[in-house]
N, C-alpha and C positions, 0 to 999 in steps of 0.2 A: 313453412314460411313464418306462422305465429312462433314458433320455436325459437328461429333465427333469432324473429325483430326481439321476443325476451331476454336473446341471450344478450343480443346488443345493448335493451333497454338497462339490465342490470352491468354489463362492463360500463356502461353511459354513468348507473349510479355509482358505480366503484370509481370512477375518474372523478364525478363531483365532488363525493362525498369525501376523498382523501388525494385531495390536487397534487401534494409534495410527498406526500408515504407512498404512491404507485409508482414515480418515476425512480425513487430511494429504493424502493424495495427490489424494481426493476435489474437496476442496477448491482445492488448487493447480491440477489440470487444468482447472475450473472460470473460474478464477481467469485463467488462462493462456489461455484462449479469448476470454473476458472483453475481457485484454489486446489481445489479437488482434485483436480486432470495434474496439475502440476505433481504436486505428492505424489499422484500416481506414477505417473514416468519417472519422476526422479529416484522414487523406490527402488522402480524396476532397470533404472541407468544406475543406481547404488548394489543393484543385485549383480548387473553384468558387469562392472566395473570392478565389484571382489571376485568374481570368479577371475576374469582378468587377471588381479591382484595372484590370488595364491597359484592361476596358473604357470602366471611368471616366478612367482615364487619356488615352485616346483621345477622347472625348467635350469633356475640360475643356479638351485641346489646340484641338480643333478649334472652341469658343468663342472661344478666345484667337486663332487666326486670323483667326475673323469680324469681332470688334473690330476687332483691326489694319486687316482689309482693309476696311470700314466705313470707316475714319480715311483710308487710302489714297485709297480711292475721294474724297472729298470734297476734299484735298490735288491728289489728280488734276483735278479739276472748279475748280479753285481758281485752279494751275497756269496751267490750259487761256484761263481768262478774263485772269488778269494779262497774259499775253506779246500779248495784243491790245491794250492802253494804253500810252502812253508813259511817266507819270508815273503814282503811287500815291498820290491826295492820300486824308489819313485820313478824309474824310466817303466817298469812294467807298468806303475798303475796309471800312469801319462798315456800311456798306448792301452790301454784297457778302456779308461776314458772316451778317445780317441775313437778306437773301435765301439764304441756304441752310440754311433753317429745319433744323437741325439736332436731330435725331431722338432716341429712345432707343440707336441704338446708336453714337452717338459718345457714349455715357457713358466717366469714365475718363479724359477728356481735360480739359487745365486749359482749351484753347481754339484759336484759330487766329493766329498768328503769323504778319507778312510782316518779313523781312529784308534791305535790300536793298544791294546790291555799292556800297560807296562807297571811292574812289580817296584817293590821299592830299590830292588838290587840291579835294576836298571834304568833307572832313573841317569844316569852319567849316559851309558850310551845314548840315551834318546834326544839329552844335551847334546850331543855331538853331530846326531841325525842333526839338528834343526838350525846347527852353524853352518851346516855342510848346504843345507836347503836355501842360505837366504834367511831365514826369519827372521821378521822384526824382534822377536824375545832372544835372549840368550840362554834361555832354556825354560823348562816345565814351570809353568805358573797357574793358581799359585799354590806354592811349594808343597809337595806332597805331607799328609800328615801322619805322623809315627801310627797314627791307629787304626787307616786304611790300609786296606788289602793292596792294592793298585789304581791307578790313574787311569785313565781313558781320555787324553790327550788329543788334539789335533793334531795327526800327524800329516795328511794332503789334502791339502784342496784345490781340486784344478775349477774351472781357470785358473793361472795361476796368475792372478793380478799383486797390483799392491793393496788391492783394499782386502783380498782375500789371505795376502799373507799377516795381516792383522790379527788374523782367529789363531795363526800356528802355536801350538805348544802351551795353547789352552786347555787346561784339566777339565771336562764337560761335566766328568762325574764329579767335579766339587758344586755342583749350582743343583739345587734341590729341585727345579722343575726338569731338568734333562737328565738327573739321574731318574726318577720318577718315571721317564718318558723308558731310559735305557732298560729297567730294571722289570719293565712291561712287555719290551716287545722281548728282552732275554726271554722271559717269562713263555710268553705265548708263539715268540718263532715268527715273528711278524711284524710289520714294518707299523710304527706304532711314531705317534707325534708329539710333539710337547705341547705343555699349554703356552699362553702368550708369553712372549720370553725379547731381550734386547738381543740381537745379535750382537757376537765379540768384534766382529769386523764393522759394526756399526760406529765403533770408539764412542766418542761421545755423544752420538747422537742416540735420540730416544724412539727413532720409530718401531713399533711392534714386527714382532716375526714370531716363526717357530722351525722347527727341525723333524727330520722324518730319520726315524734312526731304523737300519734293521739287522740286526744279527749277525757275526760268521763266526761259525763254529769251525775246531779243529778236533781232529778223532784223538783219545786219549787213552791211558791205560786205565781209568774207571768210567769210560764209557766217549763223549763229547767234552770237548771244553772251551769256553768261551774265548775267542780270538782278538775277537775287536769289533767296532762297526763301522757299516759302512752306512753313509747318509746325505742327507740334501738340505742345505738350508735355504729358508722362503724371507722374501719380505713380504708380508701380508699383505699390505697393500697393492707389490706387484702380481701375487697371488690373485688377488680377488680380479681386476683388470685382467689375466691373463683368462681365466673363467669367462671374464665378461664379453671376451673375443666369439666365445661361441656361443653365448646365449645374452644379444643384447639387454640392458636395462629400460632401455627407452625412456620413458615418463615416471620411470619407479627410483625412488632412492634405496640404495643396498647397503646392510651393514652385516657384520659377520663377527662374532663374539667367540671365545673360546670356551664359554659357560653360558649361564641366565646373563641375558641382557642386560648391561651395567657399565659407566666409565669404567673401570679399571678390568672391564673383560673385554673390551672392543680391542680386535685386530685391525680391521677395515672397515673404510667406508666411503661411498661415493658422492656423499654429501654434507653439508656439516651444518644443519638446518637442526631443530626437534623436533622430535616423532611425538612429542606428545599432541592429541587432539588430530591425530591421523590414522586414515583407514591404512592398519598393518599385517601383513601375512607372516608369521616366524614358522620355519621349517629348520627340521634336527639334520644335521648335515653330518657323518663321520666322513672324519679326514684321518684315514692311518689309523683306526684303531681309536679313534677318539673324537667322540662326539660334542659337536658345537653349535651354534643356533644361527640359523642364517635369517633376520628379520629383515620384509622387502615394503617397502610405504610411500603411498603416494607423495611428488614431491612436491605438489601444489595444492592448496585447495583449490576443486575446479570451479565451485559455487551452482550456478544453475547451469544445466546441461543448456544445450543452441536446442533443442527440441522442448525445451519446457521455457526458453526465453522467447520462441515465439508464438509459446502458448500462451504465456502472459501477456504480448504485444498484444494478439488477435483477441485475445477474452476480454480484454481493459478496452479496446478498440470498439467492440460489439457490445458491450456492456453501456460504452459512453452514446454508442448511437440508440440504441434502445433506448435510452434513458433520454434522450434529447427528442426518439420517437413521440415515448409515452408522454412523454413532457406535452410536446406540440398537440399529442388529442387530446391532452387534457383540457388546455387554455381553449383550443377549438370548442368541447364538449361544454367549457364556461361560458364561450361567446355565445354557443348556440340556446344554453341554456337563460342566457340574458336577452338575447334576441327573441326567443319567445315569450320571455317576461314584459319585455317593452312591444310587443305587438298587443298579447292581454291588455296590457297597461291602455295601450292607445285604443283599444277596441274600446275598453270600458269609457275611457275618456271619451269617445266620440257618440257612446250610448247614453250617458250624462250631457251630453253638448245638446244632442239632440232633442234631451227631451228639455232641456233649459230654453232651448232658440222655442217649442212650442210655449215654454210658458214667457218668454222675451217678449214676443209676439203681442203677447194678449197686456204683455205691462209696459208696450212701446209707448201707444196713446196715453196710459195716465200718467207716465213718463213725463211726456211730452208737456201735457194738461198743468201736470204740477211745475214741472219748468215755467211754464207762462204765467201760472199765477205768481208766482214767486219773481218772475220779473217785473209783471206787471205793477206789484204792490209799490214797488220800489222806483217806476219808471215816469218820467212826470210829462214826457213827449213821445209823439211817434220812434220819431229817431233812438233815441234812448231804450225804447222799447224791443225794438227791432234789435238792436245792437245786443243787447242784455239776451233775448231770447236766439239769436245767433251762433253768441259764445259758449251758450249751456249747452245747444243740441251739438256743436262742434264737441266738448269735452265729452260728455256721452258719446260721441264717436270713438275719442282718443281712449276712453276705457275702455271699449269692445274690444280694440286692435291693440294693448296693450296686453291683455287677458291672452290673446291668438301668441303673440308676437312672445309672450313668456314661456310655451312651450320649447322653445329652443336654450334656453341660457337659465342659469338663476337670476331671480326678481329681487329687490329689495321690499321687506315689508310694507315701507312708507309709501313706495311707487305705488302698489297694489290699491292700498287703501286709500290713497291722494289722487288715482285713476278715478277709481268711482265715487268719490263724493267732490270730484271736482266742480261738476253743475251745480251743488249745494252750496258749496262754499263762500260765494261771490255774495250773499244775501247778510242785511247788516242787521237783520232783526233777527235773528238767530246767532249762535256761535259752536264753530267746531275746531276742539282741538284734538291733535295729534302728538303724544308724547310717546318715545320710546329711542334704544338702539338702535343702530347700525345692523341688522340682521337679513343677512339673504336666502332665500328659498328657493327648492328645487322646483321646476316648472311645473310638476301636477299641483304639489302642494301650493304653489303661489296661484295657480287656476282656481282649487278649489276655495281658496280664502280670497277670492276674486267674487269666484259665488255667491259665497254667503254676507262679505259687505254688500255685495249688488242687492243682494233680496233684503237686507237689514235697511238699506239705505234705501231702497224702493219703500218699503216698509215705513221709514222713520216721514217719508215725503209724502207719504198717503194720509198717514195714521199718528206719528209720531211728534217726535220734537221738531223734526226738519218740516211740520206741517202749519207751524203755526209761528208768529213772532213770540220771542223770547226764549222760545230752545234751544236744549241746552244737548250738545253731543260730546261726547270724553270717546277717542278710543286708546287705549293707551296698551304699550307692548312692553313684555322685559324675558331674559333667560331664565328660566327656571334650572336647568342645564345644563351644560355644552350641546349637548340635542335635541331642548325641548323649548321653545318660547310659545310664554302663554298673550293670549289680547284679548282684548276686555273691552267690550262696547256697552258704553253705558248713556241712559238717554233718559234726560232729565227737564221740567218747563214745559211739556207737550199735556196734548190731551189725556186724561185719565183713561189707561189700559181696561178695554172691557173683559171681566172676566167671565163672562161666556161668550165664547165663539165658534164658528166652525173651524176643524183645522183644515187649512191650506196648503197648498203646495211647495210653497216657499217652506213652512217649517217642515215639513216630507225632506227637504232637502238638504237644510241644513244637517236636521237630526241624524239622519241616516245615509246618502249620498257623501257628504259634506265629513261627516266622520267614520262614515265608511271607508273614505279616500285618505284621511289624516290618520288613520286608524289610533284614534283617540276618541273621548266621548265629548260631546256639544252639553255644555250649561247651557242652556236658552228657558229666561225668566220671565214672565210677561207680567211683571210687577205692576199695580195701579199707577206706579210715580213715572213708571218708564220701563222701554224694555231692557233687560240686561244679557250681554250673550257673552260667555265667554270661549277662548274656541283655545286650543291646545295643538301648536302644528311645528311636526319634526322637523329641526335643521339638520339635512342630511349633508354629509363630504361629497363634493363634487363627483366624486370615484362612484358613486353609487348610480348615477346616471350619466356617467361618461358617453355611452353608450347611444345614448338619444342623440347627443349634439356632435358623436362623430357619424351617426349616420347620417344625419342633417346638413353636415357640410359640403358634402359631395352633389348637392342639390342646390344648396346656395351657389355653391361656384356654377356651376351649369347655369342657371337663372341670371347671374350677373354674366 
């Protein structure tokens, strides 16, 4: 138990000694773990959130393979039957089309293309093919060049739309990226893709595409020789949507490059925001023989996850009541600590009172005595007499209960000391002035400067100026200050100060009681010409004994 009451006695001094840094600090440590927790979840929602990221990343890729190799595979199967004919009349490859009931996963593609190898000594027939066809051209464009070997021409493309007859009797091999693309998959026997390229059926519009070309060979007298191809042209855009059928995007934005990430290498994309300052996953995608970069990134910033939003609620929440806790014991642990300062205060007060009422006691009658003389001197009938010594013992009254009555409120100086030498006053062979401020005192202090005019002025009425005609009393007061007003009792016209005496209990009181309670030092001079006292007493702020007079009033009300 002595343990506990230590541990409490020292939180007791950490709440006093720093009233607004407990509740602060309270608070911020709070506040600061808070922080902590946050970071931490958000870390660990940014850690699942990339996994997420390149999982879906991984996924949209690997649709985007299926496609292609879907498109492949059919090219290949395509391939396979052409290099078994001699000639590609357009009712066979209509019905070859046809017969490869083509599925949902060649979505994506405008359709299937045959192109095939024409020399420059057949340039006129293939003119003729493409009048016979319908085509919008009127022949091979554009025009074969004296230093090419041959053309690879559009020669079918089913559907057989109008927008698809736009591409017919386009030279493919005169465009540097689809020869590029042709001249690869010749090369390797494999259905190989372009890079980003305008399709010819697009006329004039500019959205990106590409072509999947693949090979057909025909047997020759030095071995194979190249026939023609056959192939598929994309719009990229419907390409990447057609991918996205089977591997939703959800909350991811998708873009898909033909190269390194860059305007002039984007295909697709499903959003037209910027990636810069976003969490991005890029996966290497081939499509055909030709690898391209598929980058997938969040499409929003999410800011704080709902799990670290009501972290923060509840931390700032519990932080504020702590903080209004600690607060509350603090101002408690003040009250308390001022409630036992004014219980001290009043014990001491009532230990001084005490021993004041014995020495009261014993200076009532000469009190009294010197009252009588002092009116007698003055009084020239009974009446007169009476009347005079009447009014003195009545203010003598009114000082005692002025004295009592000042514990509750601040006193004004002049009150204090116009209490107790009020009996003196009224005598015209004597004179007492009082100069000074407007200055009011806290109720100990106005008690104990009650005091010590009381024993001055008993003093001055025994012994002093106020003992004889022609005395002469000054008490005179001013601010030293804002805190400190000094008073000055000075006594002048009276009998010559004996300078040996016993000391007495009146200066016991002054000296030490008296500025033990002002906690200032007492001047007391007991000069031949007169005594001189000077006494030093704090003006304190109200706030400093708030305390007294609000416990006080809950007693008054009850009494009235």
């Amino acid at each position: 138990m002595e343990q506990q009451g230590g541990r409490r006695s020292r939180t007791k001094r950490w709440l006093m000694r720093y009233p607004r840094a407990m509740p602060l600090g309270i608070f911020l440590l709070i506040a600061g773990i808070t922080v902590l927790s946050i970071f931490a979840i958000e870390r660990g929602e940014n850690e699942r959130q990339a996994a997420q990221l390149h999982a879906r990343a991984t996924a949209i890729a690997s649709a985007l393979e299926r496609r292609a190799n879907a498109s492949s595979a059919y090219l290949r199967a395509g391939a396979a039957l052409l290099s078994t004919v001699d000639e590609v009349p357009p009712d066979d490859f209509r019905r070859f089309v046809s017969e490869l009931r083509l599925d949902s996963d060649y979505r994506g593609a405008e359709g299937i293309g045959w192109a095939r190898i024409v020399t420059p000594t057949e340039v006129e027939e293939f003119n003729q093919l493409l009048v016979d066809e319908g085509a919008m051209a009127d022949g091979l464009y554009p025009p074969l060049d004296s230093g090419e070997p041959y053309a690879v021409p559009v020669t079918f493309l089913e559907p057989d739309t109008q927008r698809n007859r736009r591409a017919l009797g386009f030279d493919m091999y005169s465009s540097p990226e689809r020869r590029a693309a042709m001249d690869e998959a010749e090369r390797t026997s494999r259905p190989t893709a372009t890079d980003a390229i305008v399709l010819q059926q697009e006329g004039d519009g500019t959205a990106p595409g590409f072509l999947i070309y693949m090979p057909v060979f025909e047997p020759g007298p030095g071995g194979r020789a190249l026939k023609g191809f056959i192939y598929s042209p994309f719009n990229a855009e419907d390409f990447l949507q057609s991918a996205l059928e089977l591997e939703d995007a959800g909350n991811y934005g998708v873009r898909l490059y033909d190269a390194e990430a860059g305007d002039g290498t984007l295909l697709a994309a499903t959003f037209d925001g910027e990636m810069e300052n976003r969490d991005t996953a890029v996966k290497t995608v081939t499509i055909a023989n030709n690898p391209w970069n598929l980058a997938v990134s969040m499409v929003e910033n999410p800011g704080l996850s709902g799990l670290s939003m009501a972290t923060l609620i509840f931390g700032l929440l519990v932080a504020s009541l702590l903080m209004l806790l600690v607060r509350m014991l603090t101002q408690q642990a003040q009250e308390d600590e001022s409630a036992l300062a004014w219980f001290e205060e009043q014990a001491s007060i009532r230990n001084s009172l005490t021993r004041e009422l014995n020495h009261r006691v014993k200076n009532t009658l000469a009190n009294v005595l010197s009252i009588i003389a002092l009116t007698r001197r003055r009084a020239d009938n009974v009446d007169d007499f009476a009347d005079g010594l009447d009014g003195r013992i009545r203010a003598l009254s009114a000082t005692h209960d002025l004295l009592t009555q000042s514990d509750w409120g601040s006193t004004p100086v002049k009150a204090v000391i116009d209490a107790e030498l009020l009996p003196y006053a009224q005598g015209d062979d004597h004179s007492v002035e009082l100069v000074g401020p407007e200055v009011e005192l806290a109720p100990n202090d106005a008690l104990s400067l009650g005091l010590a005019v009381h024993e001055l002025a008993t003093n001055a009425a025994k012994y002093g100026a106020l003992s004889q005609p022609g005395g002469k009393l000054s008490v005179r007061w001013q601010l030293i200050t804002e805190d400190l007003v000094r008073v000055e009792w000075l006594e002048r016209g009276g009998p010559p100060v004996a300078q040996e005496r016993s000391r007495g209990f009146g200066t016991d009181l002054i000296e030490r009681i008296v500025a033990h309670e002002l906690r200032h030092p007492v001047e007391l001079d007991f000069d031949p010409a007169g005594v001189r006292c000077v006494l030093l007493i704090p003006v304190r702020r109200p706030s400093e004994f708030m305390i007294r007079a609000a416990r006080k009033a809950p007693q008054n009300d009850a009494d009235s």
